[in-house]
N, C-alpha and C positions, 0 to 999 in steps of 0.2 A: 575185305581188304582194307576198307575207311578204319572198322573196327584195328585193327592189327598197326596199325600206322599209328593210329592213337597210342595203342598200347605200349609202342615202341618209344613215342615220344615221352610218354610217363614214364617209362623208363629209363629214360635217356636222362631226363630230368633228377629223376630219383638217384641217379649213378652221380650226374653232375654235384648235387646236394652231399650226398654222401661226401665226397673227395674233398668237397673245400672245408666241409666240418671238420674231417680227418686233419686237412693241412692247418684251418684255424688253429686244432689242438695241438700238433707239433710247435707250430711255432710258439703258442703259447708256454708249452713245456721247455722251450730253447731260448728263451728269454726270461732274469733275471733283475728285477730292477730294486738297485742299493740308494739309499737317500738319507741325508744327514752333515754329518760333520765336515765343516770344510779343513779341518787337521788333517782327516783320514782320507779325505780325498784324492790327492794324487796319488798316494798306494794303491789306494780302491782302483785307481785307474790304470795302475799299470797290473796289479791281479788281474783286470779283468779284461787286459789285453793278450796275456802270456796267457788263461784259461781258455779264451775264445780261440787263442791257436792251436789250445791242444784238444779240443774238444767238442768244438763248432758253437756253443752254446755262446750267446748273447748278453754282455752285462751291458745295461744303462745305466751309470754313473752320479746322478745328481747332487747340490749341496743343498744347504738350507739350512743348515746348522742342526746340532743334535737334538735340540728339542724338537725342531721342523722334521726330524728323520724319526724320533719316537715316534709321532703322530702318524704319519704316513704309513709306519708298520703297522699301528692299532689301528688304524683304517682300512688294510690294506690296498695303498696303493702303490705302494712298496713292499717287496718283499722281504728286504733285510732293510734295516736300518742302521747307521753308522750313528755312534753317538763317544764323544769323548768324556765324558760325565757317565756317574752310575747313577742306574735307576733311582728312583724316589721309591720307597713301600708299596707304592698305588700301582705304580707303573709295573713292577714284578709280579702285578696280580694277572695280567696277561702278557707280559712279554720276557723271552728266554736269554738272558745275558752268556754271551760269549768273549771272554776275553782274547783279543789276537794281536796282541803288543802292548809296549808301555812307550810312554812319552814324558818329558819332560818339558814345563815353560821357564823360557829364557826372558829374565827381564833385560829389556835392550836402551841404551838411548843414541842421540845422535853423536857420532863418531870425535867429533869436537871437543865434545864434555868432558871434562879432566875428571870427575869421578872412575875410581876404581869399584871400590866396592861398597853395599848400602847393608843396614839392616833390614828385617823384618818390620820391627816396627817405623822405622823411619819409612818403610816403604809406603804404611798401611797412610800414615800421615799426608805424606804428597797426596794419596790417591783420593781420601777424605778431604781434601783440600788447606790443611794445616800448617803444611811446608810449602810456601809458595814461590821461592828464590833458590837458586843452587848455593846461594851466598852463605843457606843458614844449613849449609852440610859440606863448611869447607870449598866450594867452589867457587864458579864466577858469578859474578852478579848478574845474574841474568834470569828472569822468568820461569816459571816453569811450566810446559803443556802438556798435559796428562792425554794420553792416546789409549782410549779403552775401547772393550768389545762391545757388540751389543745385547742385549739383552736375548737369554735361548739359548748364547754359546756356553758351551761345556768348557772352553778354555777361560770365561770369564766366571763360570761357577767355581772350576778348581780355583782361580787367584781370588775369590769371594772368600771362600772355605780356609787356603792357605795363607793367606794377607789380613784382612780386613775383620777376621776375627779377635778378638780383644777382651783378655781375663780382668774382669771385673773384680774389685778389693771383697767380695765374698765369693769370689771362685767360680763363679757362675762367666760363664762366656755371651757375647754380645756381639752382633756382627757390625761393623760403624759404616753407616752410607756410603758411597761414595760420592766424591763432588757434581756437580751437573754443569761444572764447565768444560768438562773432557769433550774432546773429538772421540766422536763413534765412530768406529769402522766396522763392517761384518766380516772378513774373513783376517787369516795371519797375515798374508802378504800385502792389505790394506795397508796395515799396521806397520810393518815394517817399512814400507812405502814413505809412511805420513813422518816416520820417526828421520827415517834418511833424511829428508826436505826439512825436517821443521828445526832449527836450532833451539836447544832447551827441551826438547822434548823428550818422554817417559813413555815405553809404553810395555807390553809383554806378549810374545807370541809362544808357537811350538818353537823345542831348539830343531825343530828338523828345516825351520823354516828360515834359520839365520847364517848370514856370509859375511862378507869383507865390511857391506854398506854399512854397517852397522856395529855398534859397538855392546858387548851383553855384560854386566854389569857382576859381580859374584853377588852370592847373596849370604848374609854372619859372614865373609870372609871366603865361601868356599864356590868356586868354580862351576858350572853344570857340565865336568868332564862326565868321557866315560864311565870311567872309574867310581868318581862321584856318587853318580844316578844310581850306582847298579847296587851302589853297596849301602845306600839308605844315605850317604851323612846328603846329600844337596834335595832339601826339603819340597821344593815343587815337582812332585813326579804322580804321576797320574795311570789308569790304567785306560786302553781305549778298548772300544767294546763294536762289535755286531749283534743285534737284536733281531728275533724272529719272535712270531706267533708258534704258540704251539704247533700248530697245523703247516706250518712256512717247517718246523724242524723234519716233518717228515715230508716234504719236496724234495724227490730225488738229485734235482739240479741243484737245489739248492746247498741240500746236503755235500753234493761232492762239490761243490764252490767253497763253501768254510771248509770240509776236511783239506782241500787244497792249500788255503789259507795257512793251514795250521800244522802244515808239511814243514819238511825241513826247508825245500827250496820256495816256499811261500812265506817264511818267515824269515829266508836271506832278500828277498824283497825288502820286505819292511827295516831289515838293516840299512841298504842302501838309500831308504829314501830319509834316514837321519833319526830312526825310531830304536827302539830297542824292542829284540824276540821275546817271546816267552818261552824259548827252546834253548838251554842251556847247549843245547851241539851246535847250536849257529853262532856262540862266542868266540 
């Protein structure tokens, strides 16, 4: 009888072991964790609220910027990574680039500033610290406060890449500093933030990320309309990306969360939050 009782209880035991291993792996299968760009993030967040209704499955959301969210995927401790910059050579040696919208940056300043619109180069100038008054581009005498990103953000790589590069008299291109008297911010809505409050100031976010507070500047003359963006002439437009590991592309969950993404009604998402599809039927 002692014997049997024992046996029971080992068994009991073994059954109880069993079930939670079991539920550990579901849940782990029913949870998704995206990490990266704070551009992408409020889409991310509402993808992965309309997914969790239609499918029970778990997204946790975080930012950190895209560099912060490469890492995380080649680490995994993320499964996908949000990044609004494309990979480096190195980085494609283990991670899957998935494009799932484009975006555009708005240079913005405070709403006050009679400038209409700047160049290219005069922009690159303010930001290297060359241009230090609105006085010496036509406007009011007054300061200028450059409000940049921090370093890791993919929004500050694109205005690196599009701005601050400069052809050198033998053709050869040079990328110019930028000043080190700028206000850092880490995400767009900092920035926009800093620009509202601060008279004089410059700075550049996503256009998904700009309203009334603020005033966005054209850039050679041209607008970042619709229209613009889509048809090439307005220069700062970017692609934004999802990163997996080869092993994360064959995760079931994971898989039907990008193919969701990359739906029709997953890319009228990302219209509405101020991005543009890559699904010419969501136009």
């Amino acid at each position: 009888m002692r014997e049997f009782k024992s046996l029971f209880k080992s068994f009991k035991f073994t059954v109880l072991v069993l079930i939670f291993t079991s539920l550990c792996s579901f849940a782990k299968d029913n949870v998704i964790t995206v990490a990266g760009s704070t551009t992408i993030l409020p889409v991310s967040e509402k993808w992965a609220k309309v997914f969790k209704n239609k499918t029970g499955v778990t997204i946790n959301v975080h930012g950190g910027g895209s560099t912060g969210g490469i890492k995380a995927t080649r680490l995994g401790t993320a499964d996908i990574g949000a990044s609004s910059r494309e990979l480096s050579e190195g980085e494609k040696k283990s991670l899957k680039e998935i494009v799932i919208g484009k975006d555009a940056l708005a240079v913005i300043v405070n709403k006050s500033n009679q400038i209409e619109s700047i160049t290219i180069d005069d922009l690159r100038k303010i930001f290297a610290g060359g241009i230090k008054n609105w006085k010496e581009l036509n406007g009011e005498d007054k300061p200028i406060q450059v409000v940049n990103r921090e370093s890791g953000s993919g929004t500050r790589d694109l205005f690196v890449d599009a701005v601050m590069k400069a052809e050198l008299a033998d053709k050869t291109q040079k990328i110019i500093p930028m000043a080190l008297t700028s206000i850092v911010n880490n995400a767009n809505a900092e920035v926009k933030e800093s620009v509202k409050l601060i008279p004089g100031s410059i700075g550049y976010v996503s256009v998904g990320f700009t309203d009334e507070t603020v005033k966005i500047l054209k850039i050679n003359s041209v607008f970042p309309t619709d229209e613009n963006i889509l048809s090439g002439n307005y220069s700062l437009v970017r692609n934004l990306y999802y990163l997996v590991k080869d092993e994360g592309a064959n995760n079931k969950q994971v898989s039907r969360f990008i193919s969701y993404i990359l739906s029709k009604e997953g890319q009228e998402l990302i219209l509405e939050e101020g991005f543009f599809p890559i699904l010419s039927s969501t136009n």
